[in-house]
N, C-alpha and C positions, 0 to 999 in steps of 0.2 A: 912851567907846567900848569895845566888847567886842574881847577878843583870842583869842576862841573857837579853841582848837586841838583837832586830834587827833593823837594818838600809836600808836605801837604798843607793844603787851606783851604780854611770853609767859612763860607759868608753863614752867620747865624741867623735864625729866623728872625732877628728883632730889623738887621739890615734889608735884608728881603723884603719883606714885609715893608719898608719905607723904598723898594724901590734902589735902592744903592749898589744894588751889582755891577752896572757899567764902571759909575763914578770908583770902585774898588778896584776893581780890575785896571782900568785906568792910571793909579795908584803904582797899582804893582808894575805897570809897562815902563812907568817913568822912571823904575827904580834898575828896570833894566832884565825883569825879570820875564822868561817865555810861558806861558802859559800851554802845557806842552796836550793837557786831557781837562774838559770839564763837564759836568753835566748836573741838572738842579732835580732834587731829587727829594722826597719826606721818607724819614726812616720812622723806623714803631720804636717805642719806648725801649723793649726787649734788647733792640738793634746798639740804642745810644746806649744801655748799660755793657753791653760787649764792647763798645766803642770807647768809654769811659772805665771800662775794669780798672785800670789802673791807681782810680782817685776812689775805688770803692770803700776804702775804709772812711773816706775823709766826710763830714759832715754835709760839706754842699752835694754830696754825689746825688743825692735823688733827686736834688730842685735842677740841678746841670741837666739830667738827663730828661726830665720829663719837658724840661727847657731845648735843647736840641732837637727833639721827637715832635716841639708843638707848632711847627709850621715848615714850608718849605726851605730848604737850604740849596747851598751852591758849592758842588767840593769840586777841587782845581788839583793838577798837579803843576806845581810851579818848578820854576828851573834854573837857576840861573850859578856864579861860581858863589860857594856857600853860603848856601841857599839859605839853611836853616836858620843859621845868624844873621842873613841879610832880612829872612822873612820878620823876626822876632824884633828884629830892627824896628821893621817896617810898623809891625802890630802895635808896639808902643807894651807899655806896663799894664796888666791882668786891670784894674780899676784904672777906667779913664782919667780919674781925678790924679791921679800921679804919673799919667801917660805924657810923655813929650811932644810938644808942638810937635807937627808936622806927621803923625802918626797918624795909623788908621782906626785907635781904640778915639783920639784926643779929639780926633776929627768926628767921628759917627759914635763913637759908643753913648752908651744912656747911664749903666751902671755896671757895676763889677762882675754882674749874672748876664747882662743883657752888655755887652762890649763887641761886636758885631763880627768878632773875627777869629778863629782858632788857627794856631800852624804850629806843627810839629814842634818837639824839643830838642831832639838829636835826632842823630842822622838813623841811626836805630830803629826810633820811636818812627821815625819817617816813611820808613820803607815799612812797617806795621801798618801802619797807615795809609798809607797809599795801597797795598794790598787789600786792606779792609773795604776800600769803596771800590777799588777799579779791579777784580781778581777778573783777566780774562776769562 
């Protein structure tokens, strides 16, 4: 039996900005993953605090957001059998300093703020998110 998921990921402005969207996407084909919707998009500050409510209590919440809000991104919906653990896989560990070789934080991230890659945490949180960028 198939456990086909979709996830969400968004290339963060720090990656954009250097250019790194093929090279990611790239990433994700090798791993097996279909890239089913995408489109590169800048949302307003207001946008990423709806998008981030979640972490609103937590201290990084304002610098994350004004950080998401400050350049162009790239939100994907990825696809492939569980997706979400396959994607978080992929992403490596929140600070690239503890990210595993072969990751896409190990690979391109710069810092713990600026790590080049978000995707979903559950399968949940996923489909939140994926609504949140793509509501027909």
């Amino acid at each position: 039996m198939s456990n086909l998921e979709q996830t969400l990921s968004i290339i963060k402005p720090d990656a954009v900005e250097r250019n790194l969207e093929n090279e990611i996407k790239e990433m994700f084909k090798n791993k097996g993953f279909n890239i089913v919707k995408e489109k590169k998009i800048q949302i307003e500050k207001a946008e990423a605090e709806k998008f981030y409510k979640v972490h609103e209590t937590k201290p990084f919440y304002n610098d994350l957001c004004a950080y998401l809000s400050s350049g162009p991104i790239v939100v994907m919906v990825i696809e492939k059998e569980n997706a979400v653990l396959a994607n978080r896989d992929l992403m490596g560990a929140t600070n690239p300093k503890d990210a595993a070789d072969g990751t896409i934080r190990k690979k391109y991230g710069i810092s713990i703020d600026k790590n080049s890659v978000h995707g979903s945490d559950s399968i949940d949180n996923a489909k939140i998110e994926i609504d949140f960028f793509f509501k027909d």
